[in-house]
VMD Tcl script that builds the backbone (N, CA, C; Angstrom):
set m [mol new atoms 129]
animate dup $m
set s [atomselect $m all]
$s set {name element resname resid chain x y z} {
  {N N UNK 1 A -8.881 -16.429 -6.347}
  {CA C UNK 1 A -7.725 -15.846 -5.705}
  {C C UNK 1 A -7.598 -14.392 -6.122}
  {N N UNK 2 A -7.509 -13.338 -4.639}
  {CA C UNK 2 A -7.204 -11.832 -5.460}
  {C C UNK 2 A -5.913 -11.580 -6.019}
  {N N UNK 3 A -5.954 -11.174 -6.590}
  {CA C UNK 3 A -4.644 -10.089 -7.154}
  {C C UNK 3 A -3.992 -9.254 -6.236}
  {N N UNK 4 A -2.965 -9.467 -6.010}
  {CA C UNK 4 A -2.068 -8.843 -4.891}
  {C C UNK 4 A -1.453 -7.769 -5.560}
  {N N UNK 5 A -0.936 -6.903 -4.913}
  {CA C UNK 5 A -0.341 -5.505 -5.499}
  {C C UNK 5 A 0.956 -5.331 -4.051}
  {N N UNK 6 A 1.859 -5.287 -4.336}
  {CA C UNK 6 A 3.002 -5.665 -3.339}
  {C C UNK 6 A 3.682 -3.266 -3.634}
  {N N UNK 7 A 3.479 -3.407 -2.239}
  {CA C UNK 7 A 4.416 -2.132 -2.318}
  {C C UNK 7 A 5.299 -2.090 -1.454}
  {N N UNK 8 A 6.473 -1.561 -1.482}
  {CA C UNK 8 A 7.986 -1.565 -1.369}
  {C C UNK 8 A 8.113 0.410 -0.628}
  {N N UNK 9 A 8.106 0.299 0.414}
  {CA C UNK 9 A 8.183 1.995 0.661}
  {C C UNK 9 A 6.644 1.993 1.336}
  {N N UNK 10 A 7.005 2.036 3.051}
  {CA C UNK 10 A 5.347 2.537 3.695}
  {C C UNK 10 A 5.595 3.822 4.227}
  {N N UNK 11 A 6.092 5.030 3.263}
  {CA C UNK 11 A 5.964 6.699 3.633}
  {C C UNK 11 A 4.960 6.379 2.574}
  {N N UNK 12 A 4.642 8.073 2.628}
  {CA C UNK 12 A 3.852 8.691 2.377}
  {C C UNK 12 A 3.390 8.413 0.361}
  {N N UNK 13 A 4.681 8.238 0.055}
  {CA C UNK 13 A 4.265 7.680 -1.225}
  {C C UNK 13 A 3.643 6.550 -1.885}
  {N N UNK 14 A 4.425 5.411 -0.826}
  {CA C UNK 14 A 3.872 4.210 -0.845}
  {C C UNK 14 A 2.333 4.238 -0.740}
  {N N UNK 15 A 2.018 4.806 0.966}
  {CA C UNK 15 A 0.263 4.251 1.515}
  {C C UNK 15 A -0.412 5.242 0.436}
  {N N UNK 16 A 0.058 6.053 -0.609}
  {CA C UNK 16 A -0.834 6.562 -1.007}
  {C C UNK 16 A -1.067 5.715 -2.414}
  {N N UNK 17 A 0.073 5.256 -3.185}
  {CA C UNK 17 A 0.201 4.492 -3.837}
  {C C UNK 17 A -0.716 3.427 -3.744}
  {N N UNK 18 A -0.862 2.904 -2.205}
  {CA C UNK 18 A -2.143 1.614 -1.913}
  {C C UNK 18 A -3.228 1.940 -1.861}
  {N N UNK 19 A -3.333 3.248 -1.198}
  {CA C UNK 19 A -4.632 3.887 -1.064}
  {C C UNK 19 A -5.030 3.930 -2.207}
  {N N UNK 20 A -4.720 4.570 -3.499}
  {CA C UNK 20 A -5.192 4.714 -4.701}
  {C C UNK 20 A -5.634 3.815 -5.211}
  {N N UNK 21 A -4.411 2.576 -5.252}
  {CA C UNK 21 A -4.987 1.047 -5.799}
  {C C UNK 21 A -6.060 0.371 -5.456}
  {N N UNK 22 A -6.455 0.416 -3.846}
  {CA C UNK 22 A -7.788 0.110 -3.459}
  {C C UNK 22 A -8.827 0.599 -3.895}
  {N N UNK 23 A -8.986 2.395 -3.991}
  {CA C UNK 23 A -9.863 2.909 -3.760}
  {C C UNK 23 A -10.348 2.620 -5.549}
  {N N UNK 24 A -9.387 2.577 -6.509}
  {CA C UNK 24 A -9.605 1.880 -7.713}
  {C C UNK 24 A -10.897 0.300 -7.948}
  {N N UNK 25 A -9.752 -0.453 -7.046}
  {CA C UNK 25 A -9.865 -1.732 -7.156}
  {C C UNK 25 A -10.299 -2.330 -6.326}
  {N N UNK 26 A -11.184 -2.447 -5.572}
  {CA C UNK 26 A -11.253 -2.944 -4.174}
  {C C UNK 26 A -10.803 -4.691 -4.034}
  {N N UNK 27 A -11.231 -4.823 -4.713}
  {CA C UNK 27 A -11.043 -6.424 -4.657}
  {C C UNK 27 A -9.571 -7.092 -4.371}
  {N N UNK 28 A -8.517 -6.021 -4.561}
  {CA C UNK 28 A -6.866 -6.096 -4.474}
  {C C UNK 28 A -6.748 -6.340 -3.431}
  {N N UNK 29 A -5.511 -7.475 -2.888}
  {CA C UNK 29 A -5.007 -7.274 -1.674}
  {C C UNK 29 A -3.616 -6.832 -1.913}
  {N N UNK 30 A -3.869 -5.973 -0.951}
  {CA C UNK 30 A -2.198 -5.009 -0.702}
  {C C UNK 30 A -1.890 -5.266 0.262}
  {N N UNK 31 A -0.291 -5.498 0.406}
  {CA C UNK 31 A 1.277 -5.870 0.821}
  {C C UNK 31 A 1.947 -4.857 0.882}
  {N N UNK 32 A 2.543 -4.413 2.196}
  {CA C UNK 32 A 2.958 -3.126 1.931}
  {C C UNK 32 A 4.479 -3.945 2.860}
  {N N UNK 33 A 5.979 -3.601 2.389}
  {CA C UNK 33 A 7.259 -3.716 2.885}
  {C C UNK 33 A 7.655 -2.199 3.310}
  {N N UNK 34 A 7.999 -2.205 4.697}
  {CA C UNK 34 A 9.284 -1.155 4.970}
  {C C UNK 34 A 9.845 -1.372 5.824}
  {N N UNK 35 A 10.920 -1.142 5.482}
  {CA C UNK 35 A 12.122 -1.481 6.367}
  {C C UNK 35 A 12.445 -0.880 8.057}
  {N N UNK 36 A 11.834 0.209 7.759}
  {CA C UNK 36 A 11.918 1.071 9.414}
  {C C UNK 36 A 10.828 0.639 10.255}
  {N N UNK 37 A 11.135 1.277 11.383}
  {CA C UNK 37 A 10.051 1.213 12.527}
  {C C UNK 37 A 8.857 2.025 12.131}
  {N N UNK 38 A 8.396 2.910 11.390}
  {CA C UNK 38 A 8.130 3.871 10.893}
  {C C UNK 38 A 6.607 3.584 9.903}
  {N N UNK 39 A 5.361 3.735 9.712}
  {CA C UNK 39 A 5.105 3.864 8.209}
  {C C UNK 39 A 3.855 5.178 8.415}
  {N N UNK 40 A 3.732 5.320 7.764}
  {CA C UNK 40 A 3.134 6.795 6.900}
  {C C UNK 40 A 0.941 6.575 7.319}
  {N N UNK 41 A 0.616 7.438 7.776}
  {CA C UNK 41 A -1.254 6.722 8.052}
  {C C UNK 41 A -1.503 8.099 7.378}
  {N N UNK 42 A -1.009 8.918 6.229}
  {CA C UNK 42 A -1.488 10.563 6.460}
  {C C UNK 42 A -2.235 10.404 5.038}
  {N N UNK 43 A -1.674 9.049 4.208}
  {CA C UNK 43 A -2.589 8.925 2.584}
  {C C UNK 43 A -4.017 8.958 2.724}
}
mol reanalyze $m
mol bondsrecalc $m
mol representation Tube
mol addrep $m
């Protein structure tokens, strides 16, 4: 089973936040929550 990494916030801080964690870790699955219509592709 992977290791999940849950992020809270899909601006620009967040996807970069995931981006980083992947590009670390690949094996992670990331969960990304936001509340708006909205999320961030610029990480």
């Amino acid at each position: 089973m992977a290791t999940r990494v849950v992020i809270v916030g899909g601006d620009a801080a967040g996807m970069s936040a995931a981006s980083q964690a992947k590009r670390r870790r690949p094996e992670l699955e990331i969960v990304a929550f936001e509340q708006g219509p909205y999320i961030s592709y610029s990480a």
